[in-house]
C-alpha positions as CSV (number, residue, x, y, z in Angstrom):
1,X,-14.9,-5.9,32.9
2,X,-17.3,-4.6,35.3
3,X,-17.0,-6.1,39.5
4,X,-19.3,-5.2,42.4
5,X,-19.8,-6.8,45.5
6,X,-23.3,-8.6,46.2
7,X,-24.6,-8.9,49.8
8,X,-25.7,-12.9,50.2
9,X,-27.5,-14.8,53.4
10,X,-23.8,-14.9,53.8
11,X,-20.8,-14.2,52.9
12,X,-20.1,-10.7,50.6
13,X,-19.9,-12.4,46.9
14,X,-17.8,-10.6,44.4
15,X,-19.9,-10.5,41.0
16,X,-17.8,-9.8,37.7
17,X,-19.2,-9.5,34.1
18,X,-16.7,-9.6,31.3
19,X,-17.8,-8.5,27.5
20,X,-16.1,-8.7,24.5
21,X,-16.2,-5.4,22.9
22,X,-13.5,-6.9,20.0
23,X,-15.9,-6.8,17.3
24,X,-17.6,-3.4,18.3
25,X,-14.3,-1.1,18.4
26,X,-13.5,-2.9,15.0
27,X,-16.9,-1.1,13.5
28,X,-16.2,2.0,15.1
29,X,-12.8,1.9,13.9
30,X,-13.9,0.7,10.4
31,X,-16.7,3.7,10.5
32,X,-14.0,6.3,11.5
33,X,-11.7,4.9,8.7
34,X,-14.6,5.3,6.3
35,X,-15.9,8.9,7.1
36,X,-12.1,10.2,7.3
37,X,-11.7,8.6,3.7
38,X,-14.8,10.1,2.8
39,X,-13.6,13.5,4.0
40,X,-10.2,13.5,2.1
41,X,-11.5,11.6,-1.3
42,X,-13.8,15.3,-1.4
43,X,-10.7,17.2,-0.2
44,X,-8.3,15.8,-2.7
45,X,-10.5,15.7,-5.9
46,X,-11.3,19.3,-5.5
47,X,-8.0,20.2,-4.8
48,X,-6.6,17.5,-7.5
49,X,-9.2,19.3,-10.5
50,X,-8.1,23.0,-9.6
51,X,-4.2,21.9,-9.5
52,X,-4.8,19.9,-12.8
53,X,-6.1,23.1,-14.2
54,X,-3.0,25.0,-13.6
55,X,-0.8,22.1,-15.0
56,X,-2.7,22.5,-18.7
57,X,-1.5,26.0,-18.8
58,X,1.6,24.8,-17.8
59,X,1.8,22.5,-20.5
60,X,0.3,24.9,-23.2
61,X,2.7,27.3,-22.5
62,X,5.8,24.8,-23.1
63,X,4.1,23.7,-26.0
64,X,4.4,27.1,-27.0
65,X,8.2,27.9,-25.9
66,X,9.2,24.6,-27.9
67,X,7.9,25.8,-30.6
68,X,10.4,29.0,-30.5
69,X,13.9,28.9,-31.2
70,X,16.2,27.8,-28.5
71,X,19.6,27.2,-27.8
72,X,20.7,23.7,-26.0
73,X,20.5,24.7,-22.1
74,X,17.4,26.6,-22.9
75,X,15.7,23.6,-24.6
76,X,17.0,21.3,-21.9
77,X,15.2,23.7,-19.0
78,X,11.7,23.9,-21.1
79,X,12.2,19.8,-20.8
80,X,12.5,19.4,-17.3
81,X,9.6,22.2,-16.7
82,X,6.9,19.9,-19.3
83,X,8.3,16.1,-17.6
84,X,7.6,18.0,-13.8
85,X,4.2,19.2,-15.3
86,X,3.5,15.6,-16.5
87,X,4.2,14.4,-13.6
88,X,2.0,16.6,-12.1
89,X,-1.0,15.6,-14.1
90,X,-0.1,11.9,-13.4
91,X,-0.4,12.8,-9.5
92,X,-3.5,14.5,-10.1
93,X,-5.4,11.6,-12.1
94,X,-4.6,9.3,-9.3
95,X,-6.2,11.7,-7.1
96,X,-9.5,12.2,-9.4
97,X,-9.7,8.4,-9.6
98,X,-9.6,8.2,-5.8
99,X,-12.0,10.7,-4.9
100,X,-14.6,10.3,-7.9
101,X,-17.4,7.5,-7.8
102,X,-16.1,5.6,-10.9
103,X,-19.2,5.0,-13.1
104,X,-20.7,1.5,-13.2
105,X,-19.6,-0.5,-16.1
106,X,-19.9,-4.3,-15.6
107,X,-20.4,-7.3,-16.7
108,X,-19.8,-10.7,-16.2
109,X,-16.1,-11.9,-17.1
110,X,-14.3,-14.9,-17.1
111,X,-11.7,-14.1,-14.3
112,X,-9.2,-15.5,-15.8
113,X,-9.2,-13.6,-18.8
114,X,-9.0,-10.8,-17.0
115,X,-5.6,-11.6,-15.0
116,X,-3.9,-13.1,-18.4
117,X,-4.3,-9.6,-20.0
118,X,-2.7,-8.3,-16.4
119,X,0.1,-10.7,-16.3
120,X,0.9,-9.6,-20.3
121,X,1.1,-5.7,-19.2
122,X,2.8,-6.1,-16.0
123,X,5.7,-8.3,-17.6
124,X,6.7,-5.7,-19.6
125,X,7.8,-3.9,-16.1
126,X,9.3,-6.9,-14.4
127,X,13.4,-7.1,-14.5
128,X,14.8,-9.6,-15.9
129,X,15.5,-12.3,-12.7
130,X,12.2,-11.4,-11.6
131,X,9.5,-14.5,-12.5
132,X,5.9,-13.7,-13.2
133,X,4.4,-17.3,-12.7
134,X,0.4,-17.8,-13.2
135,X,-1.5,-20.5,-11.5
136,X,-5.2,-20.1,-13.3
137,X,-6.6,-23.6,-13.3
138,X,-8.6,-25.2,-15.9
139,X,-12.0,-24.0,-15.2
140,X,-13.6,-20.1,-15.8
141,X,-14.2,-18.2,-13.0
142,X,-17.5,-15.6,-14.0
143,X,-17.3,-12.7,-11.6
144,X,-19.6,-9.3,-12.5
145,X,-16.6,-7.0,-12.9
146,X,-15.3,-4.1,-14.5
147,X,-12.2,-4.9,-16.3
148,X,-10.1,-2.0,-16.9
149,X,-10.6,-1.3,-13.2
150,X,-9.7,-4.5,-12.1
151,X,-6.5,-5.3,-14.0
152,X,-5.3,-1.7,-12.8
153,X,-6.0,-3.2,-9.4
154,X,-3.8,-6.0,-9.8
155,X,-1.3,-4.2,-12.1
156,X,-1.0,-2.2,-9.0
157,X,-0.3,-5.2,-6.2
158,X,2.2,-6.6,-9.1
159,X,3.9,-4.0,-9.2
160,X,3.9,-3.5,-5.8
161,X,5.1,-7.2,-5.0
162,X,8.0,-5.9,-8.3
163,X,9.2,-3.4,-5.7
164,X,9.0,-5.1,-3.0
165,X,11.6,-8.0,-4.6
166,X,13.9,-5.8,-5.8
167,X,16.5,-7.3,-8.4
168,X,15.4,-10.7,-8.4
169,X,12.4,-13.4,-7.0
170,X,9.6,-14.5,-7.7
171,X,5.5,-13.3,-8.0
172,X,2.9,-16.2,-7.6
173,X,-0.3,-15.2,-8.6
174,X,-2.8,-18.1,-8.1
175,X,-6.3,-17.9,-8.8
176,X,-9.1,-20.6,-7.5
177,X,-12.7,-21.5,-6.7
178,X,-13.3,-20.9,-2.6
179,X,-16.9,-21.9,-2.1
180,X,-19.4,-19.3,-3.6
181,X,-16.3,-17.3,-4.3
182,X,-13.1,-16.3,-6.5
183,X,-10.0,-16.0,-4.5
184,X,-7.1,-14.5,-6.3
185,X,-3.6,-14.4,-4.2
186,X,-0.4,-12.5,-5.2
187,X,3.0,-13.9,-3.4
188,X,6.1,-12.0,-3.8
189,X,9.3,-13.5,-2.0
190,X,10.3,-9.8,-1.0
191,X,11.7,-8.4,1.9
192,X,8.0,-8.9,3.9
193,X,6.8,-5.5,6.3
194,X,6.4,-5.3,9.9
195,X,3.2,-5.1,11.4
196,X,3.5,-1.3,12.0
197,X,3.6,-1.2,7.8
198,X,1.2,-3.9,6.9
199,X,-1.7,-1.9,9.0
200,X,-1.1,1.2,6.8
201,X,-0.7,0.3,3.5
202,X,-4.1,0.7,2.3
203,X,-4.1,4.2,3.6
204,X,-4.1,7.1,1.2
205,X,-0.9,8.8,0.4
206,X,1.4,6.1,2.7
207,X,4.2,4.5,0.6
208,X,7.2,3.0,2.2
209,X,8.9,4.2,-1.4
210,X,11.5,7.2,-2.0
211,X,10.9,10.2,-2.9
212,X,9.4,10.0,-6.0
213,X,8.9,6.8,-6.5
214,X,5.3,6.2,-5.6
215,X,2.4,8.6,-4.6
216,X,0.9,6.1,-1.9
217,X,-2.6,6.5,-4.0
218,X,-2.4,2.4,-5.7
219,X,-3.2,0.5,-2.7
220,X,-5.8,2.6,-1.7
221,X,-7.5,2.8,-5.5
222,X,-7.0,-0.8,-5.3
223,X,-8.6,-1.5,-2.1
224,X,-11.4,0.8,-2.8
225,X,-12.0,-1.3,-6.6
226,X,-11.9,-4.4,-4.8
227,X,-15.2,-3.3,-2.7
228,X,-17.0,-1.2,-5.5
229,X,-16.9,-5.3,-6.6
230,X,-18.5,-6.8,-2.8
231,X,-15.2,-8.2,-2.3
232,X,-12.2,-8.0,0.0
233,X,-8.6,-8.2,0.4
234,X,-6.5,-9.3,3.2
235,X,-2.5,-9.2,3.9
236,X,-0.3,-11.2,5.2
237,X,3.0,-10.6,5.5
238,X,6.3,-11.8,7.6
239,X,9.2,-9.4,7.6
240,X,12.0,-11.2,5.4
241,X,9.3,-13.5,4.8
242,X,7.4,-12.3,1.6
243,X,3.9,-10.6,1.3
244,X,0.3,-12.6,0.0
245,X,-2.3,-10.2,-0.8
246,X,-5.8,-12.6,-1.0
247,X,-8.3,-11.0,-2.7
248,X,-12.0,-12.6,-2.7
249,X,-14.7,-11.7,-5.5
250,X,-18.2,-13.5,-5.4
251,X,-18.9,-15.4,-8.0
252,X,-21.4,-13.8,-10.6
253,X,-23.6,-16.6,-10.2
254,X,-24.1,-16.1,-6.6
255,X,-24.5,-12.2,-6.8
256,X,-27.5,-12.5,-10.1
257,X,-28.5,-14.9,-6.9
258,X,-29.4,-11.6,-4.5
């Protein structure tokens, strides 16, 4: 808001001009977010394929010790040191897969196909009180996709909405026509986030898991697959109310359009 007074025939008039600068910080934010990503997608992969390096000697040198004669404790020790390094190398493909452009490798899929192949995987993981239910409709959805990216990017907010439940509740994942586009929503009745947590969860390496438990890389993967495909995905989220993740894909029709 800028005010300054303006001399009239008579009397002083006070003149104020108020912009919106709403959509302008949200660019500048959205640029910031994207160089810093940027930065640390470079800083991680090279860190990620020097570490990963080290862990293959790690490995090969278990390999080796297994291979010897040892007594129970012993055996028991060269266990835990290959199951650390594994996890090690886990940690590290995340990291490659974030920082790396992924090559392009689509084609046009019936949505739908592509989320029943999730939904087989991820109810494999699911305890037992917690319900996977699919709402697909009757008609295909074509989208230009890459599959194996994009059922690890909704094995991910599954599995995330699985965590978020806890012993038992239920994940809705819907899927629908919304004008020129696909719009695929995943609702967990979990435990919700604050809005403190739901403005961080797509950055790299937050998790609001224990020690452990999660690396804080799936969301961010996830997010980034989503937009490799011109889509987007949105949260909303009540705390003790549940989350819905909405993603939005345009149709393949619509993108062979441009």
């Amino acid at each position: 808001v800028a005010a300054r007074w303006m001399q009239t025939a008579g009397e002083p008039e006070l003149l104020l001009v108020a912009r919106d600068i709403t959509a302008r910080k949200q660019a500048d934010h959205a640029l910031a977010q994207a160089q810093r990503l940027e930065g640390l997608g470079a800083l991680a992969g090279g860190v990620a394929h020097d570490f990963n390096n080290l862990l293959s000697t790690v490995l090969g040198n278990v390999g080796l010790l297994k291979l010897g004669e040892l007594d129970d404790e012993a055996r028991e020790t060269v266990d835990n040191i290959q199951n650390a390094a594994r996890r090690g190398a886990e940690l590290t493909r995340s990291l490659l897969d974030f920082a790396r452009v992924q090559p392009e490798r689509t084609a046009i899929t019936d949505l739908r196909s592509c989320l029943y192949e999730t939904a087989a995987l991820a109810r494999t993981a699911l305890p037992v009180n917690v319900w996977l239910k699919l709402e697909a409709g009757d008609e295909p959805l074509l989208v230009r996709l890459n599959q194996g990216q994009m059922i690890q990017a909704i094995l991910n907010l599954i599995l995330n909405a699985r965590d978020a439940i806890g012993d038992a509740g239920e994940i809705l994942v819907s899927l629908r026509q919304r004008g020129q586009f696909a719009e695929l929503a995943i609702r967990d009745s979990g435990r919700g986030m604050d809005e403190a947590t739901r403005r961080r969860i797509f950055e790299p390496f937050f998790t609001t898991k224990t020690a452990g438990a999660g690396t804080g890389l799936g969301l961010a993967i996830t997010q980034r697959t989503i937009r490799e495909h011109a889509g987007t995905v949105s949260v909303d989220s009540v705390e003790g109310s549940g989350t819905t993740i909405t993603i939005l894909l345009p149709l393949a029709t619509v993108a062979l359009a441009g």
